[in-house]
Steps between C-alpha positions, in 0.01 A plus 500: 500500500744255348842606433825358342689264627836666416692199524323257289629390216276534174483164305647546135174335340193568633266268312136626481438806738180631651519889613248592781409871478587524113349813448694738647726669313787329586409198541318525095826582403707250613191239382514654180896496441514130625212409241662613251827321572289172469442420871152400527355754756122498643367763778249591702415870668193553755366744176484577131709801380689606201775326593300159518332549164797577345699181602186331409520599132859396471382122637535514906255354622368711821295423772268729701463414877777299689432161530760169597379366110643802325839361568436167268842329439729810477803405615601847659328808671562834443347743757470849584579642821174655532321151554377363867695215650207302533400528091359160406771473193777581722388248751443255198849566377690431849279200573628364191889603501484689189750795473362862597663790362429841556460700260821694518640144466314413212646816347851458574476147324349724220809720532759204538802523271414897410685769577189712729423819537357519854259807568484533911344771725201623711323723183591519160612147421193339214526895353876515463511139405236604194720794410801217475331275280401787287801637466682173430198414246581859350856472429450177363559251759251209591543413858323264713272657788271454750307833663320520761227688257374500169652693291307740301625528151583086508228396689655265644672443844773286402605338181809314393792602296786419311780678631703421821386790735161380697328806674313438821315697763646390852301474825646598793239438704540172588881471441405304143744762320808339632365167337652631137842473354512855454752677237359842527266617785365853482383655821231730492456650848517267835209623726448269841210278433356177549651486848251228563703250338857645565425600902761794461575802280870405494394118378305702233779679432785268522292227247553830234867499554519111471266587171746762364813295582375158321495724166798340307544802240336813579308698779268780441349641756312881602757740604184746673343244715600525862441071567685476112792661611514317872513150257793705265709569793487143630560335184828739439625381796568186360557274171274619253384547126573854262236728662271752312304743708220720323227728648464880539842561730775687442758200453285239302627312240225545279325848621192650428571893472140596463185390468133654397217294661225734387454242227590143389820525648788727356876507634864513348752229655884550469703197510913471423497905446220515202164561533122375406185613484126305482167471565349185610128415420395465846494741819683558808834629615567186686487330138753729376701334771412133414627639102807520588548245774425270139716671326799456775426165384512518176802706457662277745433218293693679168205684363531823375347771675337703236343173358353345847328816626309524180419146551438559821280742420220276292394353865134565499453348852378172694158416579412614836704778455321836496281288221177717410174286473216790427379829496137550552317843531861661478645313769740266436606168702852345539662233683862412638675226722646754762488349821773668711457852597853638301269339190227669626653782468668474193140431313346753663772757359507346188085488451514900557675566202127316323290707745450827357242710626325182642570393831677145601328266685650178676358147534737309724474185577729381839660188377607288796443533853863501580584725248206758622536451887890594373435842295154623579658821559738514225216405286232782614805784499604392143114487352364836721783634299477438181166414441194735525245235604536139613330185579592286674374081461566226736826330539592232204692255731594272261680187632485648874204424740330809676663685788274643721463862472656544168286633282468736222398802777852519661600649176191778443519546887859609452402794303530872594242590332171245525331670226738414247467127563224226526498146588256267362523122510284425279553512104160577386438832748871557429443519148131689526673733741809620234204518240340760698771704555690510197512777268588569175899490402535234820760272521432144689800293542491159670800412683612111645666219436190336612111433304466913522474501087189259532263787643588727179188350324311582784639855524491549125097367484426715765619860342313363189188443702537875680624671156239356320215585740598876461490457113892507480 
């Protein structure tokens, strides 16, 4: 993995710039944004994807496959953290002194001069920076941002505006967040991760204080998460920005005071001693939460209240977010990025308010060894409970090598129940196997961060092949 060097400093012209790994979402983005500024970008990914096509139609030219030649005469590389040291562009670009910047430092050139809207925390961040932009785009703003996901109802991940306020989705997990000169930071929950890369829980925690306390104007942060509220008490006990908490508890700033998940989400908010009432267009009480964690924002930024919920409230969702692909025979197949068992979780409530009389059955794909040998536990607890069936595929690890012994089967092993779960490594009996048991009024929902959405043709072809063969 390549991360940012945090004390570099990012060259104010960047001549022509070649971005290795330019489809991910991200990454497209930040391509995108810089094309259209007038900086002459080229990329390259390892495959085709939307993303790819896309910034081919606006002009970028892409290449598929890394290769030393893709880099040309660019006179700067952008890269993504998720690339292997020994990547022949990489090594092209040190062997011939060109800048490298990664890509949170391409974004923070982006971002340079704007007053930023950073987006932080373990779950929640590319949703709650959506329901941002949408709200700002609703009231009549036109921000800047970057998201870590494509917005549905743009269909874009990023695009540039004309005001001053520049939303952004900020990783934490490689400490890339404290790159950005940060006016407001909103804090959506602060739950221990990535200790790979920080060694400690209280380095994890600590770079979230440093994250809150670089905000020059506001701080909004989750007044019900228990890591949230270890970052608020640190950060009031020193110099600090006007804080706004929000959430479900008793002494939020902005608090939800009920909520009706049986749906696309219902719930009233009070905030300053009136109240609101909404419903979103997409599912989940955790989303309710995310609502008005954006609206914190909003409000703290001079909005009226009234105005940015029902703003707020046109957020149809990101790609890779609960996003529904087919239905075939009466089942129908979804996908989402959760990757963390609290997301787990959350999805897994949310999908049960689609479920019906059908039953709900998980596809989850471990998404780096690390990661897995971490929460194998947390992982089978959270899906034996709130799923009815899963399967389980083999670790996606990414930008890690193998670990011995890590594998998909630590997580279906952990089960109480080994009837409820099966683990199957390979795609094409994983998805004959969900054909075969599948029923009418199903639901299938993919979950990782990793290539989990690439077996839904697979899964998809064969319910059509089982359906069909009973004359369905």
């Amino acid at each position: 993995m390549i991360y940012p060097d945090l004390e570099m400093e990012i060259p104010d012209e960047l001549g022509r710039v070649h971005f290795v790994g330019i489809g991910g979402s991200g990454m497209s983005g930040i391509a995108r944004m810089m094309h259209e500024a007038g900086v002459s970008v080229t990329g390259s990914d390892r495959s085709s994807n939307y993303s790819t096509v896309a910034l081919e139609e606006l002009g970028i030219p892409v290449a598929i496959g890394h290769d030393a030649a893709n880099v040309g005469d660019a006179d700067t590389l952008v890269v993504t953290g998720a690339l292997w040291q020994d990547n022949p562009e990489y090594q092209r670009a040190l062997a011939d002194g060109l800048p490298v910047l990664h890509r949170s430092q391409a974004l923070a050139w982006l971002a340079r001069g704007k007053r930023v809207v950073s987006v932080a925390g373990a779950h929640g961040k590319t949703t709650s920076t959506g329901m941002l932009v949408t709200g700002l785009l609703g009231i009549g703003a036109d921000p800047s941002f970057v998201n870590g996901g494509i917005i549905e109802s743009l269909g874009v991940s990023a695009a540039p505006g004309s005001d001053e306020l520049f939303v952004i989705e900020a990783d934490e997990s490689d400490k890339s967040f404290l790159l950005y000169d940060t006016s407001v930071a909103l804090i959506t929950n602060v739950d221990p991760e990535h200790l790979d890369f920080y060694g400690s829980r209280e380095a994890f925690m600590s770079a979230f204080v440093d994250f809150a306390r670089g905000a020059s104007e506001l701080v909004v942060i989750s007044a019900d998460d228990p890591g949230a509220l270890e970052v608020l008490a640190e950060l009031r006990a020193g110099e600090h920005a006007p804080i706004r908490t929000f959430g479900e508890a008793a002494d939020a700033d902005v608090r939800i005071v009920s909520v009706d998940d049986s749906g696309p989400v219902r719930f009233e908010v009070e905030i300053d001693g009136a109240r609101y009432a909404t419903q979103l267009r997409v599912f989940g009480r955790h989303n309710a939460v995310n609502a008005v964690g954006a609206l914190a924002v909003l409000t703290g930024l001079g909005f009226e209240a009234g105005q940015a919920l029902d703003a707020i409230a046109g957020f149809g969702g990101t790609k890779r977010r609960f996003e529904f692909h087919a239905e075939v025979g009466g089942v129908r197949v979804y996908d989402d990025y959760a990757h963390h068992p609290t997301e787990v979780a959350a999805l897994l409530d949310s999908a049960r308010a689609v479920v019906g009389d059908g039953r709900l059955i998980a596809i989850h794909q471990p998404h780096l060894f690390s990661r897995t040998s971490l929460f194998h536990r947390e992982f089978a607890e959270v899906l034996e409970r709130g799923a009815d069936h899963t399967v389980v595929l083999a670790v996606d690890g990414a930008r890690e090598d193998p670990v011995e012994g890590v594998t998909g089967a630590l997580v279906s092993n952990d089960f109480a129940d080994p009837a409820r779960v099966d683990y199957i490594d390979d795609w094409q009996r994983a998805a004959d196997h969900l054909a075969e048991i599948a029923r009418p009024g199903d639901v299938m929902v993919t979950m990782s961060c990793g290539t989990v959405y690439r077996i839904i043709p697979q899964v998809v072809e064969a319910l059509r092949g089982r359906f069909e063969s009973e004359g369905r």
